[in-house]
C-alpha positions in Angstrom: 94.1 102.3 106.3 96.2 99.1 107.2 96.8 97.2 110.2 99.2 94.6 111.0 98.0 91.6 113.1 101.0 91.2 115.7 99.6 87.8 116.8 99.3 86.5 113.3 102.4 87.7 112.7 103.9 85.6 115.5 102.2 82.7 114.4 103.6 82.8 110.6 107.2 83.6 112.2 107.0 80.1 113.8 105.9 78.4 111.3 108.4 79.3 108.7 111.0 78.1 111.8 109.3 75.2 111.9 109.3 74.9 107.8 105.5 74.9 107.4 103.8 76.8 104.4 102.2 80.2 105.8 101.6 81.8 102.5 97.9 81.1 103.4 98.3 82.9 107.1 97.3 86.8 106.9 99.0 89.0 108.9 97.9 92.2 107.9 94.2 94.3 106.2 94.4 96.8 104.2 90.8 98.6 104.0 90.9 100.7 100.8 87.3 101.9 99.3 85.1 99.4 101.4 87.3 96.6 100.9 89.5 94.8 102.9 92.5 92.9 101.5 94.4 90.1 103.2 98.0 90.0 103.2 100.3 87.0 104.2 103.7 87.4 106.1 105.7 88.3 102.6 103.0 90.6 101.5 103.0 92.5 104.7 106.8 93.4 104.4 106.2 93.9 100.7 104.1 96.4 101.4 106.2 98.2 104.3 108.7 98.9 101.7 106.5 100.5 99.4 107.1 103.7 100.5 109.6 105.2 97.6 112.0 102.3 97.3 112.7 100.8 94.0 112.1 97.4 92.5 115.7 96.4 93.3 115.8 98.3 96.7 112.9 95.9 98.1 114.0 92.5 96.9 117.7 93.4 98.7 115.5 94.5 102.3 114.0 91.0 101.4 116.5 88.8 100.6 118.1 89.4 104.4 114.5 88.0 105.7 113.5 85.1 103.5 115.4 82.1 102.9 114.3 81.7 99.4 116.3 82.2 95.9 116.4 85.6 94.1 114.7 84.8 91.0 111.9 83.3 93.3 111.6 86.4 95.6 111.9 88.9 92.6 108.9 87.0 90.6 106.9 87.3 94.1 107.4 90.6 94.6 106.6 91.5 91.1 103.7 89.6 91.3 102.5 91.4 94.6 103.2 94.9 93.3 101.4 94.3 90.2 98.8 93.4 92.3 99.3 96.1 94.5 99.0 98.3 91.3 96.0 96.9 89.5 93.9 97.4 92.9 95.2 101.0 93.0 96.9 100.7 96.1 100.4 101.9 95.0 102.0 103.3 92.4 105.2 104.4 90.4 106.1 108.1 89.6 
């Protein structure tokens, strides 16, 4: 079960208009086997897009949102699915 937090999610939108550093803001829980699992603003739209689409496929969705470079947003992502992975929350056929 997930949830996005719509006011947190506001909150994190303004804040990357106003330049500040939200990686720390959670905008979403996932609850997954008695646990719950924070996820920040590029997390939660990671996570949106893991439904089928490919490595490449997500960083391109991405790249529209974030004002970051490539290289930065695919080592994030990778990062975040391997995450993702290790906590058995996704997972590639």
């Amino acid at each position: 079960m997930w949830r996005e937090e719509d006011a947190s999610k506001e909150d994190a939108l303004k804040g990357l208009e106003k330049g500040e550093d939200v990686s720390g803001m959670g905008t979403s829980i996932i609850l997954f086997h008695g646990e719950m699992h924070s996820l920040n603003l590029l997390g939660t739209e990671i996570w949106k897009l893991c439904d089928g689409k490919t490595f490449d496929e997500i960083v391109s969705e991405l790249e529209d949102s974030f004002d970051v470079e490539k290289e930065v947003l695919e080592r994030d992502v990778n990062s975040f699915v391997a995450n993702l992975k290790g906590l058995g929350l996704v997972y590639e056929e």
